[in-house]
RODO-2510 file (C-alpha; in nm, 4 decimals, decimal comma):
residues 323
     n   res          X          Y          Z
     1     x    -0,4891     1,5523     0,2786
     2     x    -0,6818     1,2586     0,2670
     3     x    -0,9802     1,1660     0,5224
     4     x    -0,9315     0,8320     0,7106
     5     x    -1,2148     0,6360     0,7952
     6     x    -1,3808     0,3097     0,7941
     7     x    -1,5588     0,3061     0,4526
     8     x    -1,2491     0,3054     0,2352
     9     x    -1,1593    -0,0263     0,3242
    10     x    -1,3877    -0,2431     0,1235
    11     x    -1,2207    -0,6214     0,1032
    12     x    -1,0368    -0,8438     0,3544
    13     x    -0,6948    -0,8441     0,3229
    14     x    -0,5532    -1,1368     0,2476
    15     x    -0,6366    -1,2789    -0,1154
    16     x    -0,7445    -1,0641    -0,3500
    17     x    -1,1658    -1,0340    -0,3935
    18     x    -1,1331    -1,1250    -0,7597
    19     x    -0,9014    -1,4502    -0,8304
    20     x    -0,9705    -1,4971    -1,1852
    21     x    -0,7227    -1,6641    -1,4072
    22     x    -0,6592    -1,7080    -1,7544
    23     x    -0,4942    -2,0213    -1,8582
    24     x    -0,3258    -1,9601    -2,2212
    25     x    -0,2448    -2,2724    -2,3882
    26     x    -0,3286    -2,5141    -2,6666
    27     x    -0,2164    -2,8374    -2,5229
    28     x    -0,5708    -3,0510    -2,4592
    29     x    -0,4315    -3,2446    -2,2074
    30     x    -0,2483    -2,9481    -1,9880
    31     x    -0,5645    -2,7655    -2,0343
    32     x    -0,7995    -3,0250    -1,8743
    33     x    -0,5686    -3,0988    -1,5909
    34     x    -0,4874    -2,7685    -1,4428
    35     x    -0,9124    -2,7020    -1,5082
    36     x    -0,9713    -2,9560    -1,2918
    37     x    -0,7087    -2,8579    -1,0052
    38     x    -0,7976    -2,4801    -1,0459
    39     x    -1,1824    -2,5458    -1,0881
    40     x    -1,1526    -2,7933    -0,7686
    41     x    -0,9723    -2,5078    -0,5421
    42     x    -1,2365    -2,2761    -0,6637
    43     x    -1,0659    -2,0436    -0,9112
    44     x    -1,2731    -1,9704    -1,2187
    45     x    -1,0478    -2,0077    -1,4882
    46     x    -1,0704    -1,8723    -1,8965
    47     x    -0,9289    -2,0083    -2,1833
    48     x    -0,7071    -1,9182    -2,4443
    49     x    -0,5715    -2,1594    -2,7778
    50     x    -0,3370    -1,9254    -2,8798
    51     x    -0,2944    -1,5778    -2,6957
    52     x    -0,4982    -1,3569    -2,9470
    53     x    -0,7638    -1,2587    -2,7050
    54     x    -0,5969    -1,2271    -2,4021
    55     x    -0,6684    -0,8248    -2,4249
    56     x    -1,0354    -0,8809    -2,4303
    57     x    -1,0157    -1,1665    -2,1710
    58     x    -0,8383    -0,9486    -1,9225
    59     x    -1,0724    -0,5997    -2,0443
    60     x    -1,4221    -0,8486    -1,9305
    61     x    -1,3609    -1,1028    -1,6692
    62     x    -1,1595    -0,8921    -1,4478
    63     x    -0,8056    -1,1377    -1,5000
    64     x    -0,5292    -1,1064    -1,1786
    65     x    -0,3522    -1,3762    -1,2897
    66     x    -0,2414    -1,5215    -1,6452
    67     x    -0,0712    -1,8184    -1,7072
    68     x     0,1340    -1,8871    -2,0183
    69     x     0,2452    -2,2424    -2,2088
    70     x     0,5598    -2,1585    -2,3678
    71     x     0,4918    -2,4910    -2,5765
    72     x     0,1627    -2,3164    -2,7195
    73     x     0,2665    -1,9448    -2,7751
    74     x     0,5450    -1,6498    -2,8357
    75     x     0,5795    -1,6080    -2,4354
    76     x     0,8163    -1,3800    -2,4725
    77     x     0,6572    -1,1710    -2,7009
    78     x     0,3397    -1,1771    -2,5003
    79     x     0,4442    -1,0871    -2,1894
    80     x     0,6379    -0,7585    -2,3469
    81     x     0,2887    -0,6583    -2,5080
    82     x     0,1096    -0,7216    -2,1795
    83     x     0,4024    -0,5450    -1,9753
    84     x     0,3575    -0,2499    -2,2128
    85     x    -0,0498    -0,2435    -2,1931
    86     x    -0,2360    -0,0658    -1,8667
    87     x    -0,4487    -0,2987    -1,8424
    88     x    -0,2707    -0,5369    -1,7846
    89     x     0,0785    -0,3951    -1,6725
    90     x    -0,0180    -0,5127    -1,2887
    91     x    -0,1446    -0,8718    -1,3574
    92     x     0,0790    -1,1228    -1,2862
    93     x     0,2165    -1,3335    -1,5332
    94     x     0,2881    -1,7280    -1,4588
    95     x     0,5005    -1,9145    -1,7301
    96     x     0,4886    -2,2881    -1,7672
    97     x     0,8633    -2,4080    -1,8944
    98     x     1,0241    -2,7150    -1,9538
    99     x     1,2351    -2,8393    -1,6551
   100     x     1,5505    -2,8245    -1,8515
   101     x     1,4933    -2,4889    -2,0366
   102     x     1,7082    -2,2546    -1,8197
   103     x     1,7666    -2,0201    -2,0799
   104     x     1,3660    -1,9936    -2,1981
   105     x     1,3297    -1,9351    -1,8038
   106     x     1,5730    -1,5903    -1,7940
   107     x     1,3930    -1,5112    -2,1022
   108     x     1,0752    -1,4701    -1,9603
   109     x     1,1626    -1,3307    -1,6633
   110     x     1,3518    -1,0751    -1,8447
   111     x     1,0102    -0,9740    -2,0657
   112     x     0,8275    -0,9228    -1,8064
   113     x     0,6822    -1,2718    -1,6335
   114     x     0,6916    -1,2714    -1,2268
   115     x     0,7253    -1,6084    -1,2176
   116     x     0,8045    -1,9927    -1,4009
   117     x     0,6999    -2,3503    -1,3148
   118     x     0,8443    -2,6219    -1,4504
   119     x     0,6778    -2,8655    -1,7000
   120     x     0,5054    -3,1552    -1,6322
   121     x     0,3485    -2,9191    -1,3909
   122     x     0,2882    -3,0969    -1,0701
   123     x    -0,0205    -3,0321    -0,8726
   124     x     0,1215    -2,9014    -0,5517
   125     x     0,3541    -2,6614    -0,6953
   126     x     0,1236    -2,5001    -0,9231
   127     x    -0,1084    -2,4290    -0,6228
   128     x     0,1370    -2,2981    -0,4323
   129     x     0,2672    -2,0681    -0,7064
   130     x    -0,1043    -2,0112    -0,8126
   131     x    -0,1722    -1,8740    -0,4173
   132     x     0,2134    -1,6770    -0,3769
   133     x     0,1064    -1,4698    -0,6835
   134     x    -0,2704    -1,3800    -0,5630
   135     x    -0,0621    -1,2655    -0,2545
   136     x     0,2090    -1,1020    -0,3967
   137     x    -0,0461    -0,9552    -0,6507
   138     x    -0,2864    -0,8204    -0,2951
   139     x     0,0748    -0,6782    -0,1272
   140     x     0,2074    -0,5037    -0,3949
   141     x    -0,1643    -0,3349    -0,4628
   142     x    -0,2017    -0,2413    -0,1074
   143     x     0,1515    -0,0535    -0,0713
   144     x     0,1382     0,2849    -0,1150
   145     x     0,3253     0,3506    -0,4056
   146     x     0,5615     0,6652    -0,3085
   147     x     0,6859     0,5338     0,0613
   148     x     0,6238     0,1462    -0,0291
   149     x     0,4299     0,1324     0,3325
   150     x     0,1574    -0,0789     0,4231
   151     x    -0,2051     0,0688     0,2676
   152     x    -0,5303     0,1072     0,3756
   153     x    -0,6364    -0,2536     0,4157
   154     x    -0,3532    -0,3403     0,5946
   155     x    -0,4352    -0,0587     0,8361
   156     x    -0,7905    -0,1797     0,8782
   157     x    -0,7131    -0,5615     0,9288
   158     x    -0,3949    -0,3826     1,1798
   159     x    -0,6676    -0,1884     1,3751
   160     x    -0,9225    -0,5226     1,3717
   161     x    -0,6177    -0,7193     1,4525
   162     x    -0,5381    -0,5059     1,7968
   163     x    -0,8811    -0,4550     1,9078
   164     x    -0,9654    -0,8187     1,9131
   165     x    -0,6484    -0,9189     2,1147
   166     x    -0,7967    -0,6645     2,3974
   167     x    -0,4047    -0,6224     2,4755
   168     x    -0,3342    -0,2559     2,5499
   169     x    -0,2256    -0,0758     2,2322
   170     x    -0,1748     0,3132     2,1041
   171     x    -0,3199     0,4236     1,7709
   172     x    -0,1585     0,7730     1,5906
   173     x    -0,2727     0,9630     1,3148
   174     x    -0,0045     1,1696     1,1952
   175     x    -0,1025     1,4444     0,9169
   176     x     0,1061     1,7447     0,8219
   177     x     0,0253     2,0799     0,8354
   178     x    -0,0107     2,3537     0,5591
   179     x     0,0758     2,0651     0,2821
   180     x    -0,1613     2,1781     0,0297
   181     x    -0,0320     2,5207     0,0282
   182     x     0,3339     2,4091    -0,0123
   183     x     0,2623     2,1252    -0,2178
   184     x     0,0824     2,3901    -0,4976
   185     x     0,3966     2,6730    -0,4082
   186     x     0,7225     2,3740    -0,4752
   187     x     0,5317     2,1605    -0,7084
   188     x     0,4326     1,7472    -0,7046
   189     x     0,7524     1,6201    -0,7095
   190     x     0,8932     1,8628    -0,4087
   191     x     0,5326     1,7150    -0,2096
   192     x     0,6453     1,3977    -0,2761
   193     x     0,9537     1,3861    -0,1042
   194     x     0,8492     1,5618     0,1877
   195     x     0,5897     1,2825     0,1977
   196     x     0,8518     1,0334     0,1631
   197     x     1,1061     1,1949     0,4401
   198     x     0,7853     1,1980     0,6950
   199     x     0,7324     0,8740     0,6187
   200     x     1,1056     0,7417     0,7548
   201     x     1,0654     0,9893     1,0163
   202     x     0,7925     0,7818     1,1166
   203     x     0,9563     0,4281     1,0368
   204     x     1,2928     0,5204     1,2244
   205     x     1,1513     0,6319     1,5399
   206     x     0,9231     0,3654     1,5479
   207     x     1,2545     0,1097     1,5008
   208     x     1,4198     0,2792     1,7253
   209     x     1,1531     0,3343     1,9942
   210     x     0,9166     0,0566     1,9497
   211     x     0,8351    -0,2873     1,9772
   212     x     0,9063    -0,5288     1,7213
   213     x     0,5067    -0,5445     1,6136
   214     x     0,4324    -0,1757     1,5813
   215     x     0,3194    -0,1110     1,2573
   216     x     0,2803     0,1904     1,0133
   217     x     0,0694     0,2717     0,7183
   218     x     0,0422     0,5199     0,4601
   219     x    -0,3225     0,5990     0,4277
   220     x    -0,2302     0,8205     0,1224
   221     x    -0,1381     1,1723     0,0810
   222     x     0,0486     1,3667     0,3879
   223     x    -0,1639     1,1060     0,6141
   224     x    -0,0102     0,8177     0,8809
   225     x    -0,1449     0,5671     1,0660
   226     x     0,1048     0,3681     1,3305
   227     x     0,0296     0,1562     1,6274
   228     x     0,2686     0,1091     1,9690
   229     x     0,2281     0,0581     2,3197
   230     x     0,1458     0,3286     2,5742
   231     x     0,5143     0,3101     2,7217
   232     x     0,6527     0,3650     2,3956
   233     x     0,4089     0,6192     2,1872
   234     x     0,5318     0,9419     2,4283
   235     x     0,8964     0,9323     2,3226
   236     x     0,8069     0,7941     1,9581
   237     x     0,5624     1,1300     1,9073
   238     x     0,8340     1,3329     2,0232
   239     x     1,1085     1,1685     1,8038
   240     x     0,9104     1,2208     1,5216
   241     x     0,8487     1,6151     1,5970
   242     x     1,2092     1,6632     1,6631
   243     x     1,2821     1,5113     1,3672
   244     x     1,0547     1,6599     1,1332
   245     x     1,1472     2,0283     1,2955
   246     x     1,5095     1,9637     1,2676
   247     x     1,4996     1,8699     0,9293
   248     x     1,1674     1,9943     0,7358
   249     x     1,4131     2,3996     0,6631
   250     x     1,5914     2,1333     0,4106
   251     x     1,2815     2,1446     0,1499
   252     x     1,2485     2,5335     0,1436
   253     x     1,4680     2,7893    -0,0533
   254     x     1,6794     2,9984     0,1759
   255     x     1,5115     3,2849     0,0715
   256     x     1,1515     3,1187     0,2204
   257     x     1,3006     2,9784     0,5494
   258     x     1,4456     3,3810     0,5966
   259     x     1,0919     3,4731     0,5557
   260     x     0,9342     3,2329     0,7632
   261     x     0,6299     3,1442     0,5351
   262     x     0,6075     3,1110     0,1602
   263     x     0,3571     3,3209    -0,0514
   264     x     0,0183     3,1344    -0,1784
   265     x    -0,2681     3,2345    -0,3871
   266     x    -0,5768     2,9924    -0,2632
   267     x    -0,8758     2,8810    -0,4999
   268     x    -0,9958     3,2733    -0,4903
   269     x    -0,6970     3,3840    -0,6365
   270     x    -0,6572     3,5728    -0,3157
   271     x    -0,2739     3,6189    -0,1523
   272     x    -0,2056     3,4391     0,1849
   273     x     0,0699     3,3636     0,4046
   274     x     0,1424     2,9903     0,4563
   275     x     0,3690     2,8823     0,7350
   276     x     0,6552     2,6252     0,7880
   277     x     0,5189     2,2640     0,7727
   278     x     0,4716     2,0912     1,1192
   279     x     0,3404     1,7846     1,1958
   280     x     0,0061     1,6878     1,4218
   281     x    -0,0355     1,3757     1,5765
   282     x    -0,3514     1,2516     1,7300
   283     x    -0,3231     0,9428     1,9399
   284     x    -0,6229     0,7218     2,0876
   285     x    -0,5091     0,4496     2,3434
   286     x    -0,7474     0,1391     2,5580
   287     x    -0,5379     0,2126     2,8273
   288     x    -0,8722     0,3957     3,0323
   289     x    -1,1581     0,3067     2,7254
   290     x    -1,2640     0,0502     2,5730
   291     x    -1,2317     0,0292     2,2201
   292     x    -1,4448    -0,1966     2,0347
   293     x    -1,4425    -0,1159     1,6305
   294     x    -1,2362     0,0253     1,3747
   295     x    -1,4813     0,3440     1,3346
   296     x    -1,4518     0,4335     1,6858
   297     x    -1,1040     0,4601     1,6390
   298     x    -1,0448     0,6210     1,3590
   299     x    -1,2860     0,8808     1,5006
   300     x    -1,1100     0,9729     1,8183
   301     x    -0,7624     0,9997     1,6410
   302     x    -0,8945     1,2168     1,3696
   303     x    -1,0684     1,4653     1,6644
   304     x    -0,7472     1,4685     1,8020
   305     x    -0,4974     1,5042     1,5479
   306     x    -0,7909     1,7981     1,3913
   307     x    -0,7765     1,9368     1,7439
   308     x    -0,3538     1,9670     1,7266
   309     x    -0,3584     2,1368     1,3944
   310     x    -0,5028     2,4095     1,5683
   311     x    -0,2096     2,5047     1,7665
   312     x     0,0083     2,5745     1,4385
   313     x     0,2944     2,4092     1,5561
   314     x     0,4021     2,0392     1,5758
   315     x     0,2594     1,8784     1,8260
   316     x     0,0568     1,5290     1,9753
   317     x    -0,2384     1,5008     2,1820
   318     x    -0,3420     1,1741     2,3736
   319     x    -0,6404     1,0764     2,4571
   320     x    -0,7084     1,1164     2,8050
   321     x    -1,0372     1,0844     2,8253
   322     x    -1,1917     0,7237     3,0306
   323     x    -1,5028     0,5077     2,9853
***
């Protein structure tokens, strides 16, 4: 289970804190004309001739994007080495093609580039591919990578986001209960579909019960965050209980769900019972308080949903409480 709170979050969302680029290509001319654009926009750019140090580029200036002359270097071959390197499997890769070179285009897309831009590279469209990229790039780094939700800067600029519009919203922290022990009894993979299952639970009744700018987030492990209004969040908590309850017997053997628990040995080595997941749901709301920051939030929905785990069943508790 992971903890949710303020100090995860470290950058804005939005572009990414490190927009470094490497600019591969031996063409003077192309060189000094995209430095001056980039430099101008305030990028800080490297340089590359001829590809050969793009590892050690990338391993000591902290690279999130790369772009490629085909004119200058093997592109394909270069983006299948970087595709197949760590380091730099998650960068993305910008190839600069002659207009008419359709087939050079599938190529690299094919070995691994996320995008092409035609040569002579005009200044407008190379900014706006430059700045799609960086964004693409922050997205795909936030997701979580099991349900594909929203991550935990989304969920902070979410929370900022409602608390400045001082519009009446609902926060939920939804965290599963007794994950740990089933996760070590069924195995990662077993875990990771539960997670995955919870997380549509979420997402459908949220569709289906919500308004059209509710949002979730996976804040990792067995842990949700979604906002709603106050006349929704009642009969979206309870959709998601029913749900989960109706469906969670699916993940066990028969011979477990018979038994009502599954047998666990904890860090002791000791034997313990461990129950049939449920699901708690702790829910702050400025419907009678005022919330003014993201840590006040985030503490009243973990109280709560900590508080509901104590009833060993699935349940949600809403804050009541007034200024």
């Amino acid at each position: 289970m992971d903890t949710f709170n303020k100090e995860r979050f470290d950058a804005e969302p939005g572009m990414p804190e490190d927009t470094n680029i490497l600019l591969v290509t031996g063409d003077t001319d192309l060189r000094n004309t995209l430095k001056g654009l980039l430099d101008a926009e305030g990028y800080k750019l490297f340089l590359s001739n001829d590809g050969h140090d793009i590892l050690s580029l990338v391993h000591d200036n902290k690279i999130t994007l790369i772009i490629l002359d085909f004119g200058s270097i093997n592109v394909i071959e270069a983006c299948k080495n970087m595709r197949a390197n760590f380091l730099m499997r998650h960068i993305s890769i910008v190839v600069l093609v002659d207009k008419d070179e359709t087939i050079k285009k599938i190529k690299c897309i094919y070995a691994g580039a996320d995008d092409y831009l035609d040569k002579p590279v005009q200044p407008a469209d190379l900014l706006a591919r430059v700045k799609a990229n960086f964004w693409r790039t922050n997205r795909d780094l936030d997701a979580n990578p099991l349900t594909k939700l929203p991550g935990n800067a989304s969920i902070l600029k979410e929370l900022e986001t409602r608390i400045k519009s001082n519009n009446q919203f609902c926060v939920a922290y939804a965290d599963l209960d007794k994950f740990k022990e089933y996760n070590d009894y069924y195995g990662f993979e077993w875990g990771d579909r539960v997670i995955k299952h919870t997380g549509d639970i979420i997402s459908n009744a949220i569709l289906e019960l919500g308004a059209h700018d509710d949002f979730l987030g996976h804040i990792g492990g067995d842990d949700f965050i979604f906002t709603t209004g106050f006349d929704s969040i009642k009969s979206i908590c309870e959709k998601i209980i029913t749900e989960f309850d109706r469906t969670i017997p699916s993940f066990y053997k028969e011979e477990d769900l018979k038994r009502g628990y599954i047998i666990v040995k904890n860090r002791e080595g000791k034997v313990s019972a461990s129950s049939i997941l449920t699901i708690s749901l702790g829910v702050a709301s400025n419907k009678g308080r005022t919330l003014t920051h993201v840590g006040e939030v985030t503490q009243v929905v973990t109280e709560l949903k900590n508080y509901a785990k104590t009833f060993a069943k699935s349940i949600y508790i809403i804050d009541r409480r007034k200024t």
